[in-house]
C-alpha positions as CSV (number, residue, x, y, z in Angstrom):
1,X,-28.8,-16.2,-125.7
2,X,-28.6,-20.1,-126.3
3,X,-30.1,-22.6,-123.7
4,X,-26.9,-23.7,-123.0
5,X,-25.4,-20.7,-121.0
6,X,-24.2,-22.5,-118.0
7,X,-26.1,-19.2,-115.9
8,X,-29.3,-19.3,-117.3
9,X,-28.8,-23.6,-117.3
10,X,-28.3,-23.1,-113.0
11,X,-31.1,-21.2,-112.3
12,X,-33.2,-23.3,-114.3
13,X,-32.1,-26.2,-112.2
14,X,-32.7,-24.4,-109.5
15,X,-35.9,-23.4,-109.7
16,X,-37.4,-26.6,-110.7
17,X,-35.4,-27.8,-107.3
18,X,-37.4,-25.4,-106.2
19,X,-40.4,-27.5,-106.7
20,X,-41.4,-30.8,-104.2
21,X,-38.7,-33.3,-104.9
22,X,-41.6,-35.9,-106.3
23,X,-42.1,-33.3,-109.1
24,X,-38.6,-32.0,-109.1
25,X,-37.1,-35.3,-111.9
26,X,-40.3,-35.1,-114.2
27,X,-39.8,-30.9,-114.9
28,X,-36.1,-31.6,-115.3
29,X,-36.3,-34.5,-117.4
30,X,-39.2,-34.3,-119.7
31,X,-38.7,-31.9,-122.8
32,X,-42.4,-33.1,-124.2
33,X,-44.0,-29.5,-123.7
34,X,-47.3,-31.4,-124.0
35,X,-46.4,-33.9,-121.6
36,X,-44.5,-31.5,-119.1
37,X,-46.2,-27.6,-120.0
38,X,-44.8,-26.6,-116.8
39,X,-41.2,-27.5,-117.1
40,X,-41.4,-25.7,-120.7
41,X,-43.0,-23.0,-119.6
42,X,-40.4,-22.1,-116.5
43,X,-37.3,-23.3,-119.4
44,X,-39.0,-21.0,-122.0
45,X,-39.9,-18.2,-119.4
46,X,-36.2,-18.0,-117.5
47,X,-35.0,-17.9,-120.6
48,X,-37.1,-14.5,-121.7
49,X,-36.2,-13.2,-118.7
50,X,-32.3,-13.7,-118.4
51,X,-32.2,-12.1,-122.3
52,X,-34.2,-9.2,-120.6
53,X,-31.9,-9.2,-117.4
54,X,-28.8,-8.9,-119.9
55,X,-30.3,-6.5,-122.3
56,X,-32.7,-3.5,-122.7
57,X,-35.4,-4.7,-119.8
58,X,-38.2,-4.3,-122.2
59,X,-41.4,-4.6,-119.8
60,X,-44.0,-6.4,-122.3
61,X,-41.2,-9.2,-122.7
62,X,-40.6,-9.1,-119.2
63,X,-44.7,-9.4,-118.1
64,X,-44.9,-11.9,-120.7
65,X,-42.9,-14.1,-119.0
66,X,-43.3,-13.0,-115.6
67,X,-47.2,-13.8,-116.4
68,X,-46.4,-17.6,-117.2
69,X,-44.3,-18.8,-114.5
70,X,-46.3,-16.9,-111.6
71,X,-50.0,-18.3,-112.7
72,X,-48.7,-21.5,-112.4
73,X,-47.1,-20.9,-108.7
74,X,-49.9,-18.7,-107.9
75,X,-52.3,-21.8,-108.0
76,X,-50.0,-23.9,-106.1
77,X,-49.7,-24.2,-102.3
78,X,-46.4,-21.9,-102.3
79,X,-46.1,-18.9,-100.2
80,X,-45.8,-15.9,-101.8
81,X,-42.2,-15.7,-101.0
82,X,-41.6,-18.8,-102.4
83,X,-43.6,-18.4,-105.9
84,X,-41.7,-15.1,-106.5
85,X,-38.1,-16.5,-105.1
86,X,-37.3,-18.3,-107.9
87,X,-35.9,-14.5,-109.2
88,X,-33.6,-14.6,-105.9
89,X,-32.0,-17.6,-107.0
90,X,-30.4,-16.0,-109.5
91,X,-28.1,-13.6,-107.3
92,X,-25.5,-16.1,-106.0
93,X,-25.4,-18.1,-109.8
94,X,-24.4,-14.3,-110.5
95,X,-21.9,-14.4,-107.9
96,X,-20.4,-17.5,-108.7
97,X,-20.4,-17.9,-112.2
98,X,-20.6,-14.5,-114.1
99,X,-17.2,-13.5,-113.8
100,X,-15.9,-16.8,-115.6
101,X,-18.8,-16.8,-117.9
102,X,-20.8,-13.9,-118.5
103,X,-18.9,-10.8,-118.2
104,X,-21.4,-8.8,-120.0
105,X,-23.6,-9.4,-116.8
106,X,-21.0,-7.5,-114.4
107,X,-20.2,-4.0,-117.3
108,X,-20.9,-1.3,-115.4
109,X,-22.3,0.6,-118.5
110,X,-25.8,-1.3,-117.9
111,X,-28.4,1.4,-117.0
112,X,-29.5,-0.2,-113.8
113,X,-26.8,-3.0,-111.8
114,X,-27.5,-6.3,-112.2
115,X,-28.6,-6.8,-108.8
116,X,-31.2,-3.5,-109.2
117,X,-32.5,-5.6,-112.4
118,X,-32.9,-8.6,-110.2
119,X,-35.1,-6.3,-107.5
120,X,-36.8,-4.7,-109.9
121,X,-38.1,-8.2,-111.8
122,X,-38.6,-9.7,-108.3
123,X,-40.8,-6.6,-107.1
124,X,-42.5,-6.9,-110.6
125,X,-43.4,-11.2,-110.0
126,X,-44.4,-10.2,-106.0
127,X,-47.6,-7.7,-108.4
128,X,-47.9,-10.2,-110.5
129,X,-48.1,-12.8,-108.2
130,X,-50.7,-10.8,-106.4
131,X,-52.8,-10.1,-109.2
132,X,-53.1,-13.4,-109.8
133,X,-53.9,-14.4,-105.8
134,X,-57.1,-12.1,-106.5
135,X,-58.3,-13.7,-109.0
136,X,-58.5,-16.8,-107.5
137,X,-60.4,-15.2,-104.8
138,X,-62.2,-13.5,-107.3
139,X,-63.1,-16.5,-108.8
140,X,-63.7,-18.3,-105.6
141,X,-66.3,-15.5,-104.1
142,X,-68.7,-16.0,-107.6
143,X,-68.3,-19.5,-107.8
144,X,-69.7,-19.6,-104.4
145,X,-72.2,-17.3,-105.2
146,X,-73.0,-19.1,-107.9
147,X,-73.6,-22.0,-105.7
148,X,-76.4,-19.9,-103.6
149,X,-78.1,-19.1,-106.3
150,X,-78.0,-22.9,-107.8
151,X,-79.0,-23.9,-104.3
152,X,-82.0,-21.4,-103.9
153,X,-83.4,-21.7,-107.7
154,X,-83.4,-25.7,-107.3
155,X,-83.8,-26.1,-103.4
């Protein structure tokens, strides 16, 4: 699927409008994936995931990319809503813009509907998403530990 897919190009767009309008121009305009890792990673990763939406939903692909864009809004201040939303966006592109330019999206021969593939990848980000939120606590419980001890070796 090239970049250029007008779908895949909209829900790009949105879901770096998705992020605080200060950061918003930098993701969107920087192609540097050095300079701006987290606007490559969401182009890179939406990318992966409309291919999989549109074609055989193969799950390592799918947590591949899933795995990249949700670490990075799993250690922002986003609710869980809104780091997993950005797969929600997607429905009214669908709506607006598949008929004219993707009708492969709408064949009714696809296994699962487009919009059961949209649940199905949200559900999927919401674990993810989780997964990572433990971790962080995870991490947060030793370091703190780790503190105690620190504090009771040297104090």
């Amino acid at each position: 699927m090239s970049s250029r897919d007008p779908i895949l190009e909209q829900w790009i767009t949105e879901t770096i409008q998705s992020y605080p309008p200060s950061a918003a121009p930098f993701l969107a305009g920087e192609d540097d994936p050095f300079r701006n890792p987290v606007g490559h990673t969401l182009r890179e990763s939406l990318t992966t995931l409309f291919d999989e939406l549109r074609g055989d939903m193969d799950p390592d692909r799918i947590a591949h990319a899933l795995d990249a864009i949700i670490r990075i809004r799993a250690v922002q201040d986003l609710t869980a809503s809104q780091a997993v939303g950005f797969v929600f966006l997607l429905k009214p592109i669908l709506r607006e813009l598949a008929p004219a330019h993707d009708p492969v999206l709408l064949d009714p021969s696809l296994k699962l509907s487009l919009n059961d593939r949209i649940d199905q990848l949200a559900l999927m980000a919401f674990d993810k998403y989780m997964q990572c939120r433990e971790q962080l606590a995870d991490i947060r419980v030793n370091e703190g530990r780790r503190r105690i001890h620190v504090r009771q070796v040297t104090g």
